[in-house]
C-alpha positions in Angstrom: -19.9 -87.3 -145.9 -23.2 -85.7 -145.8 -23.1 -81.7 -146.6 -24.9 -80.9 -143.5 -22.0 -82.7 -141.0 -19.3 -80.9 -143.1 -20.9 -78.0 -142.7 -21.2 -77.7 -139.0 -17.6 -79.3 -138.7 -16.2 -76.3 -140.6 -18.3 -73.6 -138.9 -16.8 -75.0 -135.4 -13.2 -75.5 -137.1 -13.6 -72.0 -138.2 -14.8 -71.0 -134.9 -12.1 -71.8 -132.9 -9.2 -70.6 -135.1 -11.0 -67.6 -135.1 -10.7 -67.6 -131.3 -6.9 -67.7 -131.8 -7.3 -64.5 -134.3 -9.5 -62.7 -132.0 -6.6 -62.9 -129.1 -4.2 -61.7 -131.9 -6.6 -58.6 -133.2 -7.0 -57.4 -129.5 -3.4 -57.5 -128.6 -2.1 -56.0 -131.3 -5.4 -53.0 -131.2 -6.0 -53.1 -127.5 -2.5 -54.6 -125.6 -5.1 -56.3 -123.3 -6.3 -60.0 -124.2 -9.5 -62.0 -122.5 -6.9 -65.3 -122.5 -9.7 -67.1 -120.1 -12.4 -66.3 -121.8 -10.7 -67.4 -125.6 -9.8 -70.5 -123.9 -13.3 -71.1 -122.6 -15.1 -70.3 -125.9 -12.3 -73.1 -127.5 -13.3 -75.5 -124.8 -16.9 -75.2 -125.7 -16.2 -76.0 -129.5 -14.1 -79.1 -129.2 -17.1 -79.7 -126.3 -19.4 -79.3 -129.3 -16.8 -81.4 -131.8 -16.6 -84.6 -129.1 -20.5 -84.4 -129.3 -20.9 -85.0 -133.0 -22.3 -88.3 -133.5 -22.8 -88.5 -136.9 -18.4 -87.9 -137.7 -16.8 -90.6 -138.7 -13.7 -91.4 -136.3 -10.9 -90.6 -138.2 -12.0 -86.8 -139.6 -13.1 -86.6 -135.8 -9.9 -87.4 -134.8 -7.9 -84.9 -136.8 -10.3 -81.9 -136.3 -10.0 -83.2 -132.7 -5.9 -82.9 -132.6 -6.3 -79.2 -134.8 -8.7 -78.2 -131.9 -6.2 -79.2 -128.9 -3.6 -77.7 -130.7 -5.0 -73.9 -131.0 -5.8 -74.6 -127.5 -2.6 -75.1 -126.5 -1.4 -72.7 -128.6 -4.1 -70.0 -126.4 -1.8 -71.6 -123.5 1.0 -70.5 -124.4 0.2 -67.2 -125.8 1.8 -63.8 -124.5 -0.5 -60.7 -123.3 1.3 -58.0 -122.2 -2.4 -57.6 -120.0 -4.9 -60.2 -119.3 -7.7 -58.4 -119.4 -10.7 -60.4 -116.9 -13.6 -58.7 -118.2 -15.2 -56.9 -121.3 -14.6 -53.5 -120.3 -12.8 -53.2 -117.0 -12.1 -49.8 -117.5 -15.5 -48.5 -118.7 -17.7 -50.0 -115.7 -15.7 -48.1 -113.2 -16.9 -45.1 -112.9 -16.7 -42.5 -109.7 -19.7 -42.4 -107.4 -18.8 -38.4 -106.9 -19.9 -37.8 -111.1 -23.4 -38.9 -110.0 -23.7 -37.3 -107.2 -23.3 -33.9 -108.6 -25.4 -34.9 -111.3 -28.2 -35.9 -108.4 -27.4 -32.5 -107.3 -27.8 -30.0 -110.1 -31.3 -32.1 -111.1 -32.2 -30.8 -107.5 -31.2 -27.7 -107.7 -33.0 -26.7 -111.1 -36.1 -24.9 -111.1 -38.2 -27.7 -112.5 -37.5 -30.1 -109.8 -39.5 -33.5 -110.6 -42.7 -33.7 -110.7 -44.5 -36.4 -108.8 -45.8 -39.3 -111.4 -43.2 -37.5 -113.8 -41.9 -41.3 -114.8 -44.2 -43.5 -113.4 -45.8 -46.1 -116.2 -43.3 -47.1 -118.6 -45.4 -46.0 -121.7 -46.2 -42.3 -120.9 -48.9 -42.8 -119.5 -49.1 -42.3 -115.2 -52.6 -43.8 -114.7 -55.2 -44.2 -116.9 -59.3 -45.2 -116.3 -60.2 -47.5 -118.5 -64.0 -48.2 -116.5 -65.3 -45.1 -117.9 -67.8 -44.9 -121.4 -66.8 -47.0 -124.1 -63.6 -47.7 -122.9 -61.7 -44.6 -123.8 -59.0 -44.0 -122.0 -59.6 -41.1 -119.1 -56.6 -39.8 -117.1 -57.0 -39.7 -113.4 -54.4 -36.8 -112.8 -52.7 -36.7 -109.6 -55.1 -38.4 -107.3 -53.6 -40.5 -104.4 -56.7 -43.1 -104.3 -55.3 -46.5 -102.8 -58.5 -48.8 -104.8 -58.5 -51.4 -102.7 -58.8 -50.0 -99.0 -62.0 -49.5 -97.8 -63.1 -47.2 -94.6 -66.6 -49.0 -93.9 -64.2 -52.2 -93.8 -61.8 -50.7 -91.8 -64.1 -49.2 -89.0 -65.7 -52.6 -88.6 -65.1 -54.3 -85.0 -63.6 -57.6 -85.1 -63.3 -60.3 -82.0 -59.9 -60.8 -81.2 -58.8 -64.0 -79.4 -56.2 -64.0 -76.6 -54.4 -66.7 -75.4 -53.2 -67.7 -71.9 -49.8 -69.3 -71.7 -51.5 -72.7 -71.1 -52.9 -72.5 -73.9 -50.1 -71.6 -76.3 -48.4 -74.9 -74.4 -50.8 -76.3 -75.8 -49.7 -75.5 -79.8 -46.2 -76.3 -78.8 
């Protein structure tokens, strides 16, 4: 059998009895075990065993009936809790903890400063059209660049329509 197709079958062999000693680890550390998730993983690695072309049919076969076997085995096996996600425990977290965190931030002397986080690198705005493209900071100014008063004063014609006329669209 080529070295390369041995290889990958005992890298997903090893994968999913490792699965099966993963449950194991975090019963015994944790009492909680991801049972639908182990079971997943081991469905996607006999998924990735059926796909191997290049197996001959009768290693396929056994790997095949090894694989189905640890599945079964994740079946069957006991978990005083079945844990659904990662960290249940860790993502739930009281809204009132924030709160009071949003709180004393506003109650502090140095309150935030407007642009005190704007542009991700430091920097809150930067002009780069001044001489030789060194970089000038604008400070605070609100300037929106692309409104502009002469534009906005003009008078434009506005076109009103009668209700036979918007028949007429319909």
């Amino acid at each position: 059998m080529n070295p390369k197709i041995k290889a990958r079958l005992h890298e997903i062999l090893r994968a999913i009895e490792n699965t099966y000693k993963k449950a194991g680890a975090d019963r015994r550390n944790t009492g909680e075990v991801r049972l639908e998730m182990a079971m997943n993983r081991c469905l996607n690695h006999i998924e990735s065993l059926k796909n191997m072309q290049t197996l001959p049919s009768e290693i396929k076969r056994v790997a095949l009936e090894y694989a189905w076997r640890v599945y079964m085995d994740l079946q069957e096996f006991h978990a005083p809790v079945e844990r659904q996600d990662i960290a249940a425990r860790k993502r739930e977290v009281s809204l009132e903890v924030y709160l009071t965190r949003i709180e004393v931030i506003e109650n502090k002397q140095e309150s935030v400063q407007y642009g005190m986080f704007t542009g991700g690198t430091g920097y809150r705005s930067v002009n780069w059209d001044t001489q030789y493209w060194m970089a000038q900071t604008k400070g605070n100014v609100l300037v929106n660049e692309y409104w502009d008063e002469k534009e906005a004063r003009k008078k434009r014609p506005v076109k009103v329509y009668t209700k036979e006329e918007l028949k007429k669209f319909q």
